[in-house]
N, C-alpha and C positions, 0 to 999 in steps of 0.2 A: 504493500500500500504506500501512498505518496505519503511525505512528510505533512500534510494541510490535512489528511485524514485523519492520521494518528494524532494529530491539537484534540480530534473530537473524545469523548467518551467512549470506550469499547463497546458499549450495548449500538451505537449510534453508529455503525459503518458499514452495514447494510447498503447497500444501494434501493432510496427511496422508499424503506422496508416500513420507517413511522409516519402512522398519519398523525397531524395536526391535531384533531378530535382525541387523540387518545393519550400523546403525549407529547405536550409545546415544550417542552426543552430539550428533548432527543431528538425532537422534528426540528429544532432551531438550530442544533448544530452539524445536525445532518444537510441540514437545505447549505449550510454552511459550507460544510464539505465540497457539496456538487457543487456550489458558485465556486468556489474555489479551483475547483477542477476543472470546469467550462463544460461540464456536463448541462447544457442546457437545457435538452429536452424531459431532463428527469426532474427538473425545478417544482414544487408546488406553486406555480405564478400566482394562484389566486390569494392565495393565504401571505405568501412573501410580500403582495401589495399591502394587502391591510394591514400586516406586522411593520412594514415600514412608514404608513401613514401613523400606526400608535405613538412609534419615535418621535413624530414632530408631536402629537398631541401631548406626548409625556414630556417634553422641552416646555413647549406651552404651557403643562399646570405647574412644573417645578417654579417658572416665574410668577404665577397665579397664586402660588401655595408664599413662596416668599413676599411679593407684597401684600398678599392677605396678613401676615403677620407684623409687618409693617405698619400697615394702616392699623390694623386692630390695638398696637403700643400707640401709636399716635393719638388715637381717639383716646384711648385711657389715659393718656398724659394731659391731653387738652379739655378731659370733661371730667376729670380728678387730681386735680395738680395737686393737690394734696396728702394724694397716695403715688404720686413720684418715688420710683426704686430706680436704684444703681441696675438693677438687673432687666429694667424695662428699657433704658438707654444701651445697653448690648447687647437685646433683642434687634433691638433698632437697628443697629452698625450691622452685625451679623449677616442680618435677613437683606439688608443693602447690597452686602457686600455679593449675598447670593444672586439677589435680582440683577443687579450689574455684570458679574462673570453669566449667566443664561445668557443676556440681551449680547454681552462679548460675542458670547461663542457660537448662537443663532441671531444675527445680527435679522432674518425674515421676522421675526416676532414683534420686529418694531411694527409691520403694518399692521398689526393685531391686537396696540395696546390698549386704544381706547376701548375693546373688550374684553380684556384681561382685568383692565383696573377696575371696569365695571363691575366682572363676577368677581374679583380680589375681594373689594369694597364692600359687595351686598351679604359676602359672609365673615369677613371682619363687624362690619354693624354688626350683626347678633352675636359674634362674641365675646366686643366689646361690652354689651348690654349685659352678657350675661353674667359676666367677670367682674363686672361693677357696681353689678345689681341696680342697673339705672334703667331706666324703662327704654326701650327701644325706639321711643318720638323724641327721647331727647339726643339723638343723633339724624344729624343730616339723612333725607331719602338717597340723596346720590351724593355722592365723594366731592367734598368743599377744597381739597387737595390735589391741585396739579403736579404731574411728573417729576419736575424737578423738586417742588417742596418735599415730596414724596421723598426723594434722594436726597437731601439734601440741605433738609433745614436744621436749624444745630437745634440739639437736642442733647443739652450739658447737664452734666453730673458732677458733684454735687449742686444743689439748690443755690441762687447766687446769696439767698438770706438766709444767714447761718441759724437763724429763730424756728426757721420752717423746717430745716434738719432735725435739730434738737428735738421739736414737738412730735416727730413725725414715728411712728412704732418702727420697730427693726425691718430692714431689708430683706423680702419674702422672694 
């Protein structure tokens, strides 16, 4: 067997022998294999196209999942300044830091962000609401935060009034 065979798992080098339906990770490295090999007529085309459209969907929510996380510190910072943590300002940077390396490294996702932030935002509100135990009308129906704020607005730790530290219960 070629060397691009043996990468696969032993059950997996059958020729064409998993189907899809019965088992997606033998079948993923087997379809592997024959790409590999230029065996094309042995390809699953049908299943290879949908597995590769999941690729870009799964790029799409890891930016979706990250600015939802984003937004939902945001809100809780801006509709609880009170309950300001050092650990909801490195939520912040973190989940930036994720939404910027996606949009790096799928640079297409930019023509899609105005509905990313859209669904980011509509589930951030409710768990902002839920985490702050504030009712859900006291958050904006659509996202009052543009892209760059989004990225980029400072959001310092500690509190600039050292009064507000003091009073404020331990860092959760």
């Amino acid at each position: 067997m070629d060397d691009v065979a043996n990468k696969a798992p032993k059950a997996q080098q059958s020729s064409a022998s998993v189907r899809y339906e019965d088992d997606t990770y033998s079948w993923a490295f087997e379809q592997a294999a024959l790409l590999r090999a230029g065996r094309w007529s042995e390809l699953d085309i049908e299943h290879l196209a949908d597995e590769i459209e999941d690729l870009g969907k799964s790029e799409k929510w890891k930016l979706e999942s990250a600015l939802r996380l984003v937004l939902m510190h945001l809100l809780k910072w801006d509709f609880q300044p009170e309950k300001r943590t050092r650990s909801w300002t490195l939520s912040i940077a973190v989940h930036r830091k994720n939404a910027a390396r996606v949009l790096r490294e799928n640079p297409g996702l930019k023509g899609v962000l105005a509905e990313v932030l859209a669904n980011a935002y509509e589930t951030a509100r409710l768990e902002a609401s839920g985490e702050t135990d504030l009712d859900l009308s006291v958050f904006p129906e659509t996202c009052a935060y543009d892209f760059d704020a989004i990225m980029t607005r400072p959001v310092e730790w500690p509190p600039a009034d050292p009064a507000a530290l003091a009073a404020r219960s331990p860092d959760v």
